[in-house]
N, C-alpha and C positions, 0 to 999 in steps of 0.2 A: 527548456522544459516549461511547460504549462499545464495549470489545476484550473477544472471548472469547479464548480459544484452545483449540489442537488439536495435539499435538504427538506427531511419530510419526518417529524415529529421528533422521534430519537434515532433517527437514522440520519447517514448523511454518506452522499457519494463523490467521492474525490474524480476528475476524469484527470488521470496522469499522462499528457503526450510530450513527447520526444527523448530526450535521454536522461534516465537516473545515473548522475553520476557523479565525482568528487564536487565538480563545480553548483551542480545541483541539489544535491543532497540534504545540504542545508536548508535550502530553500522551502523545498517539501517539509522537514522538519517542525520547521518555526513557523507553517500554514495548518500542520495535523497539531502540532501544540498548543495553537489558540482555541483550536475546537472542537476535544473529545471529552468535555466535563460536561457529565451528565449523557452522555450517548448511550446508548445501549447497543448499536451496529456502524461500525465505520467500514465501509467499501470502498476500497481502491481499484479502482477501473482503469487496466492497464489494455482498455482494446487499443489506444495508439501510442505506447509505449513501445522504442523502437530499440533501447539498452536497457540495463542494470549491471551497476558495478560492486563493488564490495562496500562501498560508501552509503548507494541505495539500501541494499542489503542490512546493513545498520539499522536505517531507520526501519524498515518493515520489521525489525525485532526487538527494535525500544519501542513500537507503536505497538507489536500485537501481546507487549508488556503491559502497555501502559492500559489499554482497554481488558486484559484480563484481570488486571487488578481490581477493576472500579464495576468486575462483572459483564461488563460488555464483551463484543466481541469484534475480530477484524478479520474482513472478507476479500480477498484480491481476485477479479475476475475478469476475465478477457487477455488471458497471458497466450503472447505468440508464440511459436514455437522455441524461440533464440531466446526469450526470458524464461520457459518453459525448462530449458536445460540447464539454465544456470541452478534455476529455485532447486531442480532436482538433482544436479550434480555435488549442490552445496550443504543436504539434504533438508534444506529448509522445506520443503513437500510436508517432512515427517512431524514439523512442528506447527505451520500454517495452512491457514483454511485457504487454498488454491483451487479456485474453477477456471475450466479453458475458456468455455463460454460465457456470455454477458449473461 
């Protein structure tokens, strides 16, 4: 896995490629943990995210915690079909802001 970023005022965009998963998880973690104090929009841009496991899954629910507590909000956009099914199988849809598109 690998994060770029993009940051623009109180906003800031993660680019997530290759697999969320136990080995990775952390990774992501202790990158979105250095840098949502004071955000107001954190985007995850999963257009080359090619898994998600239950690991991933975690963190997208400790993060889109941790940014609703402080007011802000968290945005995951560019989900492929195959991370598309899990988010909704898992019903994470019902809790997270998910767009297909970028």
């Amino acid at each position: 896995m690998t994060v770029d970023e993009k940051k623009e005022k109180d906003k800031l965009v993660l680019y997530v490629k290759g697999r969320l998963d136990t080995t990775t998880a952390p990774q992501l973690e202790e990158i979105i943990a250095g840098k949502t104090t004071g955000l107001a929009e954190l985007v995850l841009d999963f257009t080359e995210l090619e898994y998600i496991s239950s690991a991933g899954l975690r963190v997208l629910l400790a993060t889109h915690k941790v940014m609703h507590k402080q007011g802000g909000s968290l945005i995951i956009r560019g989900v492929n079909d195959e991370v598309m099914e899990v988010l909704h199988i898992t019903g994470f849809l019902d809790i997270l802001n998910v767009k297909r598109g970028v």
